[in-house]
N, C-alpha and C positions, 0 to 999 in steps of 0.2 A: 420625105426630105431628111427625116435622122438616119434613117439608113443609108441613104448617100452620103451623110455628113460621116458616118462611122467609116464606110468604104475608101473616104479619100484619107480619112486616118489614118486606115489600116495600109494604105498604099504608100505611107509615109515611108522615105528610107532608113535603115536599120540601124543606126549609126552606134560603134561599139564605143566602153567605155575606156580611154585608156588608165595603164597602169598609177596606181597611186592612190592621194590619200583624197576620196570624193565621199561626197556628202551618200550617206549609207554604207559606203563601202569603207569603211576606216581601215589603214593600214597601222597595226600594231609596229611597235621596232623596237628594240632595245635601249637602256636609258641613254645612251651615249650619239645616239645617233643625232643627225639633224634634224630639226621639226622646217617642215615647209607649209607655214603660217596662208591663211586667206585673207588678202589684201583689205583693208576697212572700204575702201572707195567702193568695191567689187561685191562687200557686203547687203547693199541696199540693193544694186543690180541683181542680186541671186534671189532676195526673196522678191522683188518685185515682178521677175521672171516666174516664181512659184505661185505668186498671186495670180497673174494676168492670163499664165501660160498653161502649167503643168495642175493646177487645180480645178479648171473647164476640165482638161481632158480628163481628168478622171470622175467628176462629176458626169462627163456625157455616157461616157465610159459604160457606169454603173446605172445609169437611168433611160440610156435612149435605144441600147442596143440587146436587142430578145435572146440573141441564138447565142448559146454557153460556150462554143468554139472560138466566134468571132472575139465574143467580151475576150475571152484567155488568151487571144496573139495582141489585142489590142494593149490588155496592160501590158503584156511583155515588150510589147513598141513603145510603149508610155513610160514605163518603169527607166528604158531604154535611155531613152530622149533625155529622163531627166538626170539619171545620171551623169551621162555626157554631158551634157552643160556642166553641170557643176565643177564634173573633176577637170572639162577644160577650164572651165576659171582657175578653180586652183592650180594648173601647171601654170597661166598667165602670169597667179600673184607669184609664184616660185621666182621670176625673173626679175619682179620690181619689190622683192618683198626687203631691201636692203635701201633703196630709195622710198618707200612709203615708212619705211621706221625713223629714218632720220626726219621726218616730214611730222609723221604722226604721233610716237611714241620714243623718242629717243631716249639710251639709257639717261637716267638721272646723274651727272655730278656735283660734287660737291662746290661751296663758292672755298675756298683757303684763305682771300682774304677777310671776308665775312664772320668765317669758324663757325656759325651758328652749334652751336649742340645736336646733334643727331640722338635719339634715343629711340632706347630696343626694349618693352615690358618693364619698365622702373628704371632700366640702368642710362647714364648720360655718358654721351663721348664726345669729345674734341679732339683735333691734330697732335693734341699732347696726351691725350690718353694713353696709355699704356697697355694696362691690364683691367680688368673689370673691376669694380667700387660694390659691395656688398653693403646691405639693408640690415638692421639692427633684427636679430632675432629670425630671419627669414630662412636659416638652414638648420633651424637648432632643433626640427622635429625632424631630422631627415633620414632615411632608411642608411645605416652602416656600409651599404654596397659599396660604396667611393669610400675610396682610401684615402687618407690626409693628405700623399703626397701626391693626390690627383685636383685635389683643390688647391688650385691658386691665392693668396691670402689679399687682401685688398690694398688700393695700393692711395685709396682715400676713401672719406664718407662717401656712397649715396645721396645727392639732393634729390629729396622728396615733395614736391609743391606743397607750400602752403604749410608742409608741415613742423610746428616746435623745434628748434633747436638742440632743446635736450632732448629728444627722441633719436638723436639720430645718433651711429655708433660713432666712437673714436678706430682708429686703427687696430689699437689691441683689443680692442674690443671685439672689432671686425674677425680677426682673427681667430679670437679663442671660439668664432662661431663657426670657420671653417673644420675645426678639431687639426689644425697645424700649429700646435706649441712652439714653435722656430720661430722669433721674430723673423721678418723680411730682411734682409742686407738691403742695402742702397741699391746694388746692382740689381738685386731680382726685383726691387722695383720699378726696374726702369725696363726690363725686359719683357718686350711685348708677349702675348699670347699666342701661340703656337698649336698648332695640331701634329703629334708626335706621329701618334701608329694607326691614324686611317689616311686614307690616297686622298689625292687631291680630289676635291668636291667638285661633283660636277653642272656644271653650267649652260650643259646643252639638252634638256630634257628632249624625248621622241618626238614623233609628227603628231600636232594636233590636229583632232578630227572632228567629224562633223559640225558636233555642238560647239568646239572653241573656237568658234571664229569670234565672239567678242572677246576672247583673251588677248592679250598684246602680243605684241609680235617679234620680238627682241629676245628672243632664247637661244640663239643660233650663231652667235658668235662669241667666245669665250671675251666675257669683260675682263677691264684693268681694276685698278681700285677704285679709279673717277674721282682721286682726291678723299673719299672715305675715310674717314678712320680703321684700320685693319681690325682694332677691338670688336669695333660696332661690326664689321662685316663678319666676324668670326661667330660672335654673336647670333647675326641674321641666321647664318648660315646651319646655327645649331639648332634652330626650331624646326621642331619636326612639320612637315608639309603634307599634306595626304592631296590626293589627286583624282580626275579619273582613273577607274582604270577598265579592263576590259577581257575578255575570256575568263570569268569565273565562274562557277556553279548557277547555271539559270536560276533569275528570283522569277518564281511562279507570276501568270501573270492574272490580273483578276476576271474574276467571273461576273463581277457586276456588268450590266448591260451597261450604266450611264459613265463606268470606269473610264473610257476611252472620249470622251468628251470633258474628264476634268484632265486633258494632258495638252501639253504643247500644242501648235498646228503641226510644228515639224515633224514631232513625235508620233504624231494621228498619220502623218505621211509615213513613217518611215513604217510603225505596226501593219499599215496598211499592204506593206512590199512585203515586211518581215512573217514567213511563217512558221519561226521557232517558235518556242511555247512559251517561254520564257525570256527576260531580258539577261544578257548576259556582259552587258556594260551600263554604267551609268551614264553615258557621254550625253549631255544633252538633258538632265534631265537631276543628277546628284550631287550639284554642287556646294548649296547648304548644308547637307550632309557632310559632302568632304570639307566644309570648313568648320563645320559642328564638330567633327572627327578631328582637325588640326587642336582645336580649342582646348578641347578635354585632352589629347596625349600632351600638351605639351601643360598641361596643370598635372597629369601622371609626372610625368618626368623631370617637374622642379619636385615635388614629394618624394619621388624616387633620388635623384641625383641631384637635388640642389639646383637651384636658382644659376651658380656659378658653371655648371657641366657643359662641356667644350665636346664639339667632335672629337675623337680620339680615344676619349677617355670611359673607361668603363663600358669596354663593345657591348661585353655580354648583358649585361642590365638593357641597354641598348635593345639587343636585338629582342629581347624577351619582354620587352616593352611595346616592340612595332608587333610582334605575333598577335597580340591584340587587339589588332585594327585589321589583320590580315582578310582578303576578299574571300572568305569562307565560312560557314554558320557556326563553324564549332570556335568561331573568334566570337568572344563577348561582344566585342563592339564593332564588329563587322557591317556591312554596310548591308548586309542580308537581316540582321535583327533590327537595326535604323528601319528597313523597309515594312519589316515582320510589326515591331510596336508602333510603327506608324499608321498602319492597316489597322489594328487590335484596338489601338486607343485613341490615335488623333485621326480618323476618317480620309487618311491619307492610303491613297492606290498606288500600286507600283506603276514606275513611269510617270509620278507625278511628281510638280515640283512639290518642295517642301519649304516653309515660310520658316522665320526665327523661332515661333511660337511651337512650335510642332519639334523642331527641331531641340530645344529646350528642354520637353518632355521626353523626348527619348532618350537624350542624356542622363538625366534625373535616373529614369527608370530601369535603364542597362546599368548606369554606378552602383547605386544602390542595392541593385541584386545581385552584383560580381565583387564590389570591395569591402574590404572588412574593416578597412582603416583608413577610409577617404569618404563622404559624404558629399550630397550635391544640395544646393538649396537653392530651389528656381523662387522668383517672386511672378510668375503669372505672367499676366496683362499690364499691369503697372509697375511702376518705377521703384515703386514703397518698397522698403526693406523693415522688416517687425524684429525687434532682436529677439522678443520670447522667442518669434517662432524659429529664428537661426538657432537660438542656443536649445532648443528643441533636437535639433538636427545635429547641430555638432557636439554634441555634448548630451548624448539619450541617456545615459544613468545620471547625467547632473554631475558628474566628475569627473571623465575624461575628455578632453579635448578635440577631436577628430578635425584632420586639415578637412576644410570643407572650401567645394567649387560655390563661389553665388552665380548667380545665371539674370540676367538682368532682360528681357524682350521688353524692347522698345520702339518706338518710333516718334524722329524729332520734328515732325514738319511734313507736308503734303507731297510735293515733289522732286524739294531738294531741303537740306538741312538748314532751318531757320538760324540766321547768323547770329542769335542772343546762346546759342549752343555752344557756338566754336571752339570758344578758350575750355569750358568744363569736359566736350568730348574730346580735345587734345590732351589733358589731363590724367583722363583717366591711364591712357596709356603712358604716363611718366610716374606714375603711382605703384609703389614695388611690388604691390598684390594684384597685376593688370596680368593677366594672360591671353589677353587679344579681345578681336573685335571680329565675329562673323556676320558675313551680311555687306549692306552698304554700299551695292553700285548698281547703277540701275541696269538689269536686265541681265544680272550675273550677282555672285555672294563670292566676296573673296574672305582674305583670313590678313587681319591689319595687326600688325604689332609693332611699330614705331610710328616717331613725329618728327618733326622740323619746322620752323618754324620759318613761313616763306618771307622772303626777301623784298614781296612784291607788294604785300596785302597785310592785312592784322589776322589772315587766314595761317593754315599751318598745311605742309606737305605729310599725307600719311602713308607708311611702308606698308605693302601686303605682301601675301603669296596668293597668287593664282592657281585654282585648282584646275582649271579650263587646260588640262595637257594629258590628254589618254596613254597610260602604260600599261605593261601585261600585268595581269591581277597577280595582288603580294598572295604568295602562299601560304600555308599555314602549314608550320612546325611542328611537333609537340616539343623537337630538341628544336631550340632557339640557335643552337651551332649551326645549323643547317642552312640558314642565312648566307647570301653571299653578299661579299662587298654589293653589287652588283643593286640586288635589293634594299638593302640598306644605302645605298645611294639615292635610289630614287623617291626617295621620303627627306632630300634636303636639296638646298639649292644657296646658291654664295651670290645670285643675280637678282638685285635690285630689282622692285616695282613701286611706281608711288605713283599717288593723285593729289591734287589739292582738295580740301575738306568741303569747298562748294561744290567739288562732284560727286560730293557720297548722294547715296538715296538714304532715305533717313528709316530704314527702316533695317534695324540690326538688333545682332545678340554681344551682349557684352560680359565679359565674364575675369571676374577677382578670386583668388588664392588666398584665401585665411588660412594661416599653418598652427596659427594659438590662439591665445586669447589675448595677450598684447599685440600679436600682429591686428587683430579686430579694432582693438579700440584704436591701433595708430588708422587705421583705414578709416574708422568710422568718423574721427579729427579731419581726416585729409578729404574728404569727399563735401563733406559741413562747410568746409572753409576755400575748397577750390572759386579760382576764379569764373567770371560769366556766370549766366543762369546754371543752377544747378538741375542736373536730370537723372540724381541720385539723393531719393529721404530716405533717412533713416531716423525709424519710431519708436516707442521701448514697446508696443502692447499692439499686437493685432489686432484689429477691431472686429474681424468678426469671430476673434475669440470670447466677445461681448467685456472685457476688462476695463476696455475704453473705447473712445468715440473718434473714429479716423479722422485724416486731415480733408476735407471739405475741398480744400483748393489742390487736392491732389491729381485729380482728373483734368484741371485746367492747365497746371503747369505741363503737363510731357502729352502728349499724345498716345491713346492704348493701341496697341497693334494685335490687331487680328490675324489669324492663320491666310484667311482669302483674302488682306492688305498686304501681308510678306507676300505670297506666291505670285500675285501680280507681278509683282517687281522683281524676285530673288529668282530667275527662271531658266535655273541652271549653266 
């Protein structure tokens, strides 16, 4: 009877796959092109076809049929089969993917009569915003590379939650922090922010593939402002984005026998077709990573160029900034040593996902051993921040200062984010020392760096960038010249994405920029005193430095997050 079952399989017609972007077969393109997204409705239908359908037959496949010729036409009938289904869905979703976005994901506008505040990493905009409002003390350790007259001087204080009045800078104050001695005229403060000498940003990232179908689906048509503030969008658009990407140097793939059962199903299907040796994309499988990797360049790049740094300005620092994230080993923080220390130290396999916890540690561990004047100080499992042990870190002879990244894993709640959270994790990102939020959506890890506060609820709207959009792998330089616009485009984007705070998943990495020691203590004021439960202590003595005795109720306020509670949820 299974050989007749196998027979009528193999008598199955051949059906080819047509051209485009289908599940295994991802179509690389160039950053400019259009992505032809897979419809959300279409999504449940695909895998439900993968359960029902294409996972019998290759279960029968490998178990019911003896003769080694028949098994080899059989997957290539099967392999067949399933590609064709898929990539026909996605040419389906190509035709309604402009009617399911208005349906399911529509750009975000802004309300004009309402104004609410929009905010990007500390700074606030409104319709009367101008230019960007600068933080007392936040550029005054910053590398010479930018020129005075590429900082713009502020054009009011920074409001900081929660935080003292006299903390915050006056104008000139703001100022002499920029290093532009030139008071403002009236006029240049009223003169919006501009991008001089790079091209228009682009808007329409390539075709996502496989793995991004829970990405949104709105990248394919060049947005307006949507009522925006141009500040804030100029803003957005300067945080650096890291993404899939794809054709780089194969990350070996492991030798453990039980490797292949800590990965995806998809993944187990696709290894299963795939007989390289190696992965040579992350699609499906690195998106924690890539947003681990958004997190830490864009805390390089307020120490490098200041908090204030606009597209345009200071290319070269720029491109010599992204080489270091470039998809090749000889990049510190390439996504080959993310894989490399993952394996080494957190019991992570290539092709597997990676939770906020894991992802934390590899930070830590790649910083640390490449910078000489940036430190990383992760707090673990819990939420505790020790200052012995920061000023340990930032400050190893006791006398100099080191900007130092904190690194926060946490989780606020079982399935979705418990609402005594809201207002403190809306905060952190209005806090001038916030450099985003990785993690946080279920069944994907995006990179959040603004809020808004909604109109509808006491909840708040948060901005991300989606990594979920496969490009060709950034290369690696040794001359940073070597960059083309081209490249350096596809590490930014001017296209809104936001969710409301009850769809986060609660399980994220959050990560603050101390540049001094007054920037600490204004942090450590503003976090004590933010509104809603807090999901930020800070202690003077680490307790199991044995000095003192920890807090007791620390474990009960936040929830610890474990590496196999991130990867559940965080799943590329």
């Amino acid at each position: 009877m299974t050989n007749n079952r196998c027979e009528l399989i193999a008598q199955a017609p051949h059906i080819s796959a047509p051209q485009g972007p289908g599940r295994g077969r991802p179509k690389i393109t160039s950053a400019m092109e259009e992505p032809r997204p897979f419809p959300p409705k279409l999504l449940k239908t695909h895998f439900d076809f993968v359960g029902a359908v294409v996972w019998p037959i290759w279960f029968l496949i490998n178990s019911g049929c003896p003769a080694l010729p028949e098994r080899a036409r059989l997957v290539d009938s099967a392999q067949s089969f399933m590609d064709s289904a898929v990539a026909g869905a996605a040419d389906i979703g190509r035709y309604g993917r402009r009617i399911v976005r208005m349906i399911w994901d529509p750009e975000p506008t802004n309300d004009p009569i309402a104004n609410r505040p929009a905010w990007c990493l500390g700074y606030e905009y409104t319709l009367e915003t101008n230019i960007t409002s600068k933080t007392k003390g936040e550029d005054s350790k910053l590398s010479t590379a930018t020129s005075s007259d590429q900082q713009r001087p502020p054009a009011q204080a920074n409001k900081v939650p929660q935080m003292p009045s006299a903390q915050l800078p006056t104008e000139a104050a703001a100022t002499a922090l920029s290093g532009n001695t030139t008071p403002p005229t009236p006029e240049a403060a009223l003169e919006p922010t501009k991008i001089t000498s790079q091209p228009a940003a682009i808007d329409t990232p390539p075709d996502s593939v496989d793995s991004s179908f829970d990405s949104s689906m709105a990248y394919d048509d060049v947005p307006d402002d949507g009522g925006w503030p141009p500040a804030f969008l100029n803003d957005f658009e300067s945080r650096i984005w890291m993404t899939y990407r794809s054709g780089f140097e194969p990350i070996p793939r492991s030798t453990d026998p039980t490797a292949s059962s800590r990965m995806s199903f998809a993944m187990r299907l696709k290894t299963m077709a795939d007989q390289q040796a190696g992965f040579t994309t992350d699609s499906g499988w690195g998106c924690m990573i890539r947003t681990g990797q958004s997190l830490l360049a864009n805390s390089l790049l307020t120490c490098r160029l200041g908090r204030s740094w606009r597209r345009g300005q200071a290319p070269d620092e720029e491109r010599k900034l992204l080489s270091l994230f470039a998809d090749d080993p000889r990049a510190p923080y390439s996504i080959h040593n993310f894989v490399a220390h993952g394996a080494a130290k957190c019991g992570k396999y290539p092709g597997e996902w990676f939770g906020p916890s894991a992802t934390a540690r590899c930070i830590h561990a790649l910083a640390n051993a490449t910078e000489n004047s940036f430190r990383v100080y992760s707090t673990g499992d819990l939420p505790d921040v020790y200052e012995d042990s920061f000023m340990e870190v930032a400050k190893p002879d006791g006398k100099t200062f080191h900007p130092t990244l904190i690194l926060i894993s946490t989780r606020l709640g079982i399935d979705k984010i418990n609402q005594v959270y809201w207002e403190s994790l809306t905060a952190t990102l209005q806090l001038p020392q916030s450099v985003g939020i990785a993690g946080g959506r279920p069944s994907s890890s995006h990179y959040f760096v603004g809020a808004q506060r909604s109109d509808e609820d006491q909840g708040s709207y948060l901005f991300y960038l989606d990594p979920h959009h496969t490009r060709p792998a950034l290369p690696f330089h040794e001359d940073p010249q070597l960059y083309t616009p081209s490249d350096v485009d596809s590490c930014h984007t001017r296209r809104l994405r936001r969710l409301h705070i009850r769809e986060m998943d609660p399980s994220m990495l959050i990560g603050f920029l101390i540049l001094d020691e007054e920037n600490w203590h204004a942090w450590k004021s503003s976090v004590k005193h933010v509104q809603g439960k807090s999901i930020i202590t800070v202690s003077e003595h680490d307790p199991s430095k044995g000095s003192a005795s920890g807090r007791p109720s620390a474990i009960d306020e936040v929830e610890t997050l474990s590496d196999d509670d991130g990867d559940s949820v965080l799943d590329g």
